[in-house]
C-alpha positions in Angstrom: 27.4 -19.7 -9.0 24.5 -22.3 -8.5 24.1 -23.2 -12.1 27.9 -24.3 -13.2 28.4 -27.7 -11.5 25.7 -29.0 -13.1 26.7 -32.4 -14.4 26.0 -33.1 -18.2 22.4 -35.3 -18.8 22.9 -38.3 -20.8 20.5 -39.6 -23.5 18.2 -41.9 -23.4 20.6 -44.5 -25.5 23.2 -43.2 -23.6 21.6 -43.8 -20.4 20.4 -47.8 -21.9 23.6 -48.7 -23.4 25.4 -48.0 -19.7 22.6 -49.9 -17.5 22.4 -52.7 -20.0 26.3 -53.3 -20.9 27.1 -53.0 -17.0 24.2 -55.4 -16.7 25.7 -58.1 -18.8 29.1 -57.7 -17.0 27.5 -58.5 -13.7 25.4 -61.1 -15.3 28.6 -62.6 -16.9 30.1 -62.9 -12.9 27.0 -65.0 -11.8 25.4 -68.2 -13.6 21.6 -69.5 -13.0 18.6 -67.3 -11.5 21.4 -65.4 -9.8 22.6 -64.2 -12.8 18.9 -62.8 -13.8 18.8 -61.9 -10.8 22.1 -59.6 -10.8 21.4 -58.4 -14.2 17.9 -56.7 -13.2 19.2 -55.5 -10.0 22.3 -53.6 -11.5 20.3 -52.3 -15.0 17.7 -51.0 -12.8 20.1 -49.7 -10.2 22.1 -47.5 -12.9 18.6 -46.3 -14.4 16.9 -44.9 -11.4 19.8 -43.7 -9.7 21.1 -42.1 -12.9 18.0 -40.5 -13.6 17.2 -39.5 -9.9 21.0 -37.7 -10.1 20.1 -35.7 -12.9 17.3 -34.0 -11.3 18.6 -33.9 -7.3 22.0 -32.3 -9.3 19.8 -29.0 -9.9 18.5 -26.2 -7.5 15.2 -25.9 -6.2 13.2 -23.6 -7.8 10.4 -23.6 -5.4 12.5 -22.1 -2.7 14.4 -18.6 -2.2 17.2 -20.5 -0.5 17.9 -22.3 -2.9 17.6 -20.0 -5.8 17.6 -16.2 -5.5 14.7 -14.4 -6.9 17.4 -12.9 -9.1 18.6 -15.8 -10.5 15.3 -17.3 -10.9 14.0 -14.6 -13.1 17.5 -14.7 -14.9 17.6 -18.1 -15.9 13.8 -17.8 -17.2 14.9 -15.1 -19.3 17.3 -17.9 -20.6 15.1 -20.8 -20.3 11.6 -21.9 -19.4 11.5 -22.5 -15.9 8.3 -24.0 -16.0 9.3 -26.3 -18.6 12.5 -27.2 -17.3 10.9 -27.9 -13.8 8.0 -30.1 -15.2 11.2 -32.1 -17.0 13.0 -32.6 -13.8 9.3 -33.8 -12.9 9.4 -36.2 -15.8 12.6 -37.8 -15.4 11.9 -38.4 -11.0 8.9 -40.3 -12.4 10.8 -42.0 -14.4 13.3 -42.9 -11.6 10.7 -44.2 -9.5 8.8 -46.4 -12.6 12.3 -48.2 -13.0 12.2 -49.0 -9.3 8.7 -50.5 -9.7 9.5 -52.6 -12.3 12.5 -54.0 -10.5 10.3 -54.4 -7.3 7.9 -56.2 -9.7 10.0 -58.9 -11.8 12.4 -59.9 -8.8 10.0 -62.1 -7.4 9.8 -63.6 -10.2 13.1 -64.6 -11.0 13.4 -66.0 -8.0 11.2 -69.5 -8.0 11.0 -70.6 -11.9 13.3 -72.2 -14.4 16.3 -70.4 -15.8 14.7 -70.0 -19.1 11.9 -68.6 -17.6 13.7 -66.4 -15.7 15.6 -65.3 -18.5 11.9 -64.3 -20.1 10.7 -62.1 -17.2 14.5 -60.2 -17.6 14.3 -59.4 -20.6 10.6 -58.1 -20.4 11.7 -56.3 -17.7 15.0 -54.6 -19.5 12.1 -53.9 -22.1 9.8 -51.9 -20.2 12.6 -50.3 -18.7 14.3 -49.4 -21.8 10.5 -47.7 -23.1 10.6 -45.9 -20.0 14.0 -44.0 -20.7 12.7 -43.5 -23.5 10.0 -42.1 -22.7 11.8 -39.0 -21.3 14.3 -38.8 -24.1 12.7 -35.4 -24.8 12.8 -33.7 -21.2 16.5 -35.4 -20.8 17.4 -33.6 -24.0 15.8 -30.3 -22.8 17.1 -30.2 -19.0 20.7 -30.7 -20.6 20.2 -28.0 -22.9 19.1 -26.3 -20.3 22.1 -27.2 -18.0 24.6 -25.5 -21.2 22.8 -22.4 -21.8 23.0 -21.6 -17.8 26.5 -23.3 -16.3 28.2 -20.5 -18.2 26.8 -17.6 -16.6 28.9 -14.9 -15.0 29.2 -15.1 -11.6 27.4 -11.8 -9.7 26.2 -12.7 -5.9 22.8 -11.1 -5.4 23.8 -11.3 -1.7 26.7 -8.6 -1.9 25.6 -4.8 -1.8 25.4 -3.6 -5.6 25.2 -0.8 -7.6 24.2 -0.2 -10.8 25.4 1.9 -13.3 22.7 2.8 -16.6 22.6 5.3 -19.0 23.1 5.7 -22.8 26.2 4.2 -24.3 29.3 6.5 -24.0 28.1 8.3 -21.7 31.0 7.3 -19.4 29.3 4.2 -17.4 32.3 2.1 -18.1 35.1 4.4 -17.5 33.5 4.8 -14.0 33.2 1.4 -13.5 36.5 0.6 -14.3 37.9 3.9 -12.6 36.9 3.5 -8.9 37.2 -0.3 -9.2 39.5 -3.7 -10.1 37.0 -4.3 -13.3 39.5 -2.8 -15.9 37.0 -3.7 -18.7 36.0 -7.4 -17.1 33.3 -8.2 -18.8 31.2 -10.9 -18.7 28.9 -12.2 -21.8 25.2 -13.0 -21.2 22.8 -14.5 -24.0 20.6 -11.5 -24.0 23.2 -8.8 -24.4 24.9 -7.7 -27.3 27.4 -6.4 -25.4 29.4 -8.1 -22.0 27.9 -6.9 -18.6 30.6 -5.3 -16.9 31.6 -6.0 -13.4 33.7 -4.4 -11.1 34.5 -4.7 -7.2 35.5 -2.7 -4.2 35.5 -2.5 -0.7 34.2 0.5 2.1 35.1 -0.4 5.5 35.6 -3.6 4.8 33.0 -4.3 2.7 32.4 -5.6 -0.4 30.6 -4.0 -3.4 30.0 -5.0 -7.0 29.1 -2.4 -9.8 27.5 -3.6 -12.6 26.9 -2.0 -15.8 24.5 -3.9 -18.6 25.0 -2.6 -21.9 22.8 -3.3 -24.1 19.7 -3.7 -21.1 19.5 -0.2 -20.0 21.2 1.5 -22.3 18.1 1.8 -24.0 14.2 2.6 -24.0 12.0 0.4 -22.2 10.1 -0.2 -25.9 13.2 -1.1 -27.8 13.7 -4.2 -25.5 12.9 -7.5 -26.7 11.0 -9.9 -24.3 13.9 -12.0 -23.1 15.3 -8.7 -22.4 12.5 -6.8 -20.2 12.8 -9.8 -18.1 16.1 -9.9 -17.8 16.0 -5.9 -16.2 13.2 -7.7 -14.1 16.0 -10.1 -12.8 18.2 -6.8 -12.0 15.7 -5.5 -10.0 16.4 -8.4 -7.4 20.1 -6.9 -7.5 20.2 -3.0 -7.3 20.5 -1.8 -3.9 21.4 1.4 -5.3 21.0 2.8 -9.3 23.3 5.6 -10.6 21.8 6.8 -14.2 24.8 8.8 -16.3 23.9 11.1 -18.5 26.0 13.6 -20.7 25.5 17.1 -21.1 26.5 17.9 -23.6 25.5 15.1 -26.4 28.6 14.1 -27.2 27.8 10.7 -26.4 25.6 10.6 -29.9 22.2 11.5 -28.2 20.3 14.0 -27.1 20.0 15.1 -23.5 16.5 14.8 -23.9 16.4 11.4 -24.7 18.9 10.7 -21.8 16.1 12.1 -19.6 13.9 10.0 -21.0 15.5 6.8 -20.4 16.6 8.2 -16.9 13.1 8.4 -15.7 12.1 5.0 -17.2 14.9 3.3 -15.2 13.8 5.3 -12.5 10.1 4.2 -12.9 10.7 0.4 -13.1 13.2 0.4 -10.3 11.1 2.8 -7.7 11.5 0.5 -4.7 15.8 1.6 -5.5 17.2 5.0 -4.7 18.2 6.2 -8.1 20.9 9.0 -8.0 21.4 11.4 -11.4 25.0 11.7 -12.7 26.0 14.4 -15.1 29.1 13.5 -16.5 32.0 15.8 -18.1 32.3 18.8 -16.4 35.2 19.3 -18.2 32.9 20.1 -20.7 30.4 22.3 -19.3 30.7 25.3 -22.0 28.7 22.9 -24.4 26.5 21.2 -22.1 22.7 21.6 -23.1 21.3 25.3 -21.0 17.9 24.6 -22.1 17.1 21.7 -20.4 19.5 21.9 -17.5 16.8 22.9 -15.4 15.0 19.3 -16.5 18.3 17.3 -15.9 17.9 18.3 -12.2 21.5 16.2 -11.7 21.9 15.1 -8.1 25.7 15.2 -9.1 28.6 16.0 -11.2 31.2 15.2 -12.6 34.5 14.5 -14.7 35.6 11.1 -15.3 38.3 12.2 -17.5 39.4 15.2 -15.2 38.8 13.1 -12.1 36.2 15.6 -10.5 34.0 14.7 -8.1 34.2 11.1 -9.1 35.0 9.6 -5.2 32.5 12.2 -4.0 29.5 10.1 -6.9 30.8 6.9 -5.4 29.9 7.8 -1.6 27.0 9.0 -2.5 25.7 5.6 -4.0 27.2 3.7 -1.1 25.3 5.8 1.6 22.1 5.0 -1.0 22.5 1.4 -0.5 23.0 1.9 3.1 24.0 -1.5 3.5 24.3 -3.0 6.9 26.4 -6.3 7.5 24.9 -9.5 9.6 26.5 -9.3 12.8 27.1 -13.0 14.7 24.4 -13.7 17.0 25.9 -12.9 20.6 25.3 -15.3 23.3 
C-alpha cells in the first residue's frame, strides 16, 4: 500500500538538535577555518537533506501513477490533501533556504580570522535554526498525516472488485466470507464504525477482491456524515461491479421498503457500475414481503444459509465486471 513506508517526520528540535550535535562532532575532528567550515557544511547537509527526505518519501498527488484516484479521494476523506500538499511545499522550501544559506556563509569562512569565522557560523546555524522552525507546524501536520494513513488496509484498486451493499444483516458478510478466503477479515478504517471486510478469489486465474463497507452503505445517503460521502466517492474509483442484498422478508430489522430505497441510492451514485439486485433467503420465502415484490424486481436469488443459487450470484457479478487481463505486448 503506497502510504505505509512512510518514514516518521521529526520536529523541528528534533531535526536542530541532530544537525547541530553532528555539527559539533565534525567540528570537534577539524581545528581553524576548517572546523567552521565542516561544521556549516555537515549542519546544513543534515537540514536540507532531512527535510527534502521527508517530502520525496511521499507519493505524488498530482499524478494518477502515482496515486490512484481511489486512494486520493481516500486519504482526503482522512486528511486534507490540499493542506498536506501545500506542507510538503513548505518544508522543499525550506530545504532549499538551508542550501542558500550554506551557499551564502561559506565564502565567508573561508578568508577571515578564526573568530570571525566563528561569528558568520553561528549566524548562519541561527538563520538556519529559524528556518526549521519556521515549518515546525507543516512538519507536525505531514507526520500526523503520515499516522493516520500508513495504517490503512491494503485493497489494490488495480484488481477487478466487487462490492457487496445493503442494510446490515442482510447477509453481505456471510456471502463474502462464503465464496471467499475472508472468514470475517476485516479491516478497520477511521470513518467506519465497523471493519470493511475483504475477501479474495480467483476465476480462471484471476484475482478478485469483495469488499463489503459496513457502516458506508449500509445506510441512506442523508445519514452519512461528510468524511463519509467522500469516502463512498473513493469507492466509486473501485467497484467494477455492485451487488446490493436485500432481504425479503425483514428479518434483517428493516423494512423492504427501505432496502429499496437505499438500493436505488447506491444504484444512483454508482451509475457508471452495473449494479445487480440480490434477494437473499429463499429459504424463507413464505414470509417474504408479496406487496412489494413486484418493486424489488431482484435480478437474483438466493439462500446463503441453504446454499442456493449462491455460485450462480457470484458469476453473475464476475461476467458484470467483465474484466479483461493485460496481455504482454507481442513482438
Amino acid at each position: 500500500m503506497i502510504f505505509e513506508d512512510l518514514p516518521t517526520t521529526p520536529t523541528s528540535e528534533e531535526l536542530i538538535d541532530k544537525a547541530f550535535s553532528r555539527a559539533a562532532r565534525a567540528g570537534k575532528a577539524k581545528g581553524g577555518l576548517e572546523a567552521q567550515q565542516s561544521m556549516l557544511q555537515t549542519a546544513a547537509n543534515i537540514i536540507s537533506d532531512n527535510l527534502e527526505n521527508v517530502v520525496t518519501a511521499w507519493p505524488d498527488f498530482d499524478y494518477e501513477d502515482d496515486v490512484h484516484p481511489f486512494y486520493y479521494e481516500l486519504a482526503d476523506a482522512i486528511v486534507d490533501v490540499d493542506k498536506l500538499r501545500q506542507s510538503l511545499s513548505e518544508v522543499m522550501w525550506a530545504s532549499r533556504k538551508a542550501r542558500e544559506i550554506h551557499e551564502e556563509y561559506q565564502p565567508r569562512l573561508r578568508k577571515t580570522d578564526t573568530d570571525t569565522a566563528r561569528k558568520h557560523r553561528k549566524q548562519a546555524f541561527a538563520r538556519l535554526a529559524d528556518i526549521v522552525e519556521q515549518v515546525d507546524d507543516e512538519l507536525l501536520y505531514i507526520n500526523k498525516s503520515r499516522n493516520d494513513l500508513r495504517d490503512l488496509p491494503e485493497i489494490n484498486p488495480e484488481e477487478p472488485t466487487i462490492v457487496v451493499a445493503g442494510y446490515p444483516n442482510v447477509g453481505k458478510s456471510s456471502f463474502v466470507n462464503g465464496v471467499t478466503n475472508a472468514r470475517g477479515e476485516t479491516a478497520s478504517y477511521p470513518f467506519t464504525t465497523k471493519g470493511i471486510g475483504l475477501g479474495h478469489f480467483e476465476h480462471d486465474h484471476i484475482r478478485y477482491q469483495l469488499v463489503d463497507t459496513p457502516g458506508l452503505l449500509d445506510r441512506p445517503p442523508a445519514e452519512r456524515n461528510e468524511i463519509e460521502s467522500q469516502a463512498v466517492s473513493a469507492i466509486e474509483h473501485l467497484a467494477d461491479c455492485m451487488l446490493v442484498m436485500v432481504d425479503p422478508s425483514g428479518e434483517c430489522g428493516y423494512p423492504l421498503e427501505s432496502q429499496l430505497e437505499l438500493r436505488d441510492s447506491i444504484a444512483a451514485q454508482f451509475e457508471t457500475v452495473p449494479v445487480l439486485t440480490v434477494a437473499n433467503k429463499t429459504d424463507r420465502r413464505e414470509v417474504w414481503d408479496e406487496d412489494l415484490l413486484g418493486e424489488l424486481d431482484a435480478d437474483y436469488e438466493m439462500s446463503i444459509e441453504a446454499d442456493e443459487n449462491v455460485e450462480t450470484v457470484l458469476e453473475a457479478a464476475i461476467e458484470a465486471v467483465d474484466y479483461e487481463p493485460e496481455l504482454p505486448f507481442e513482438q
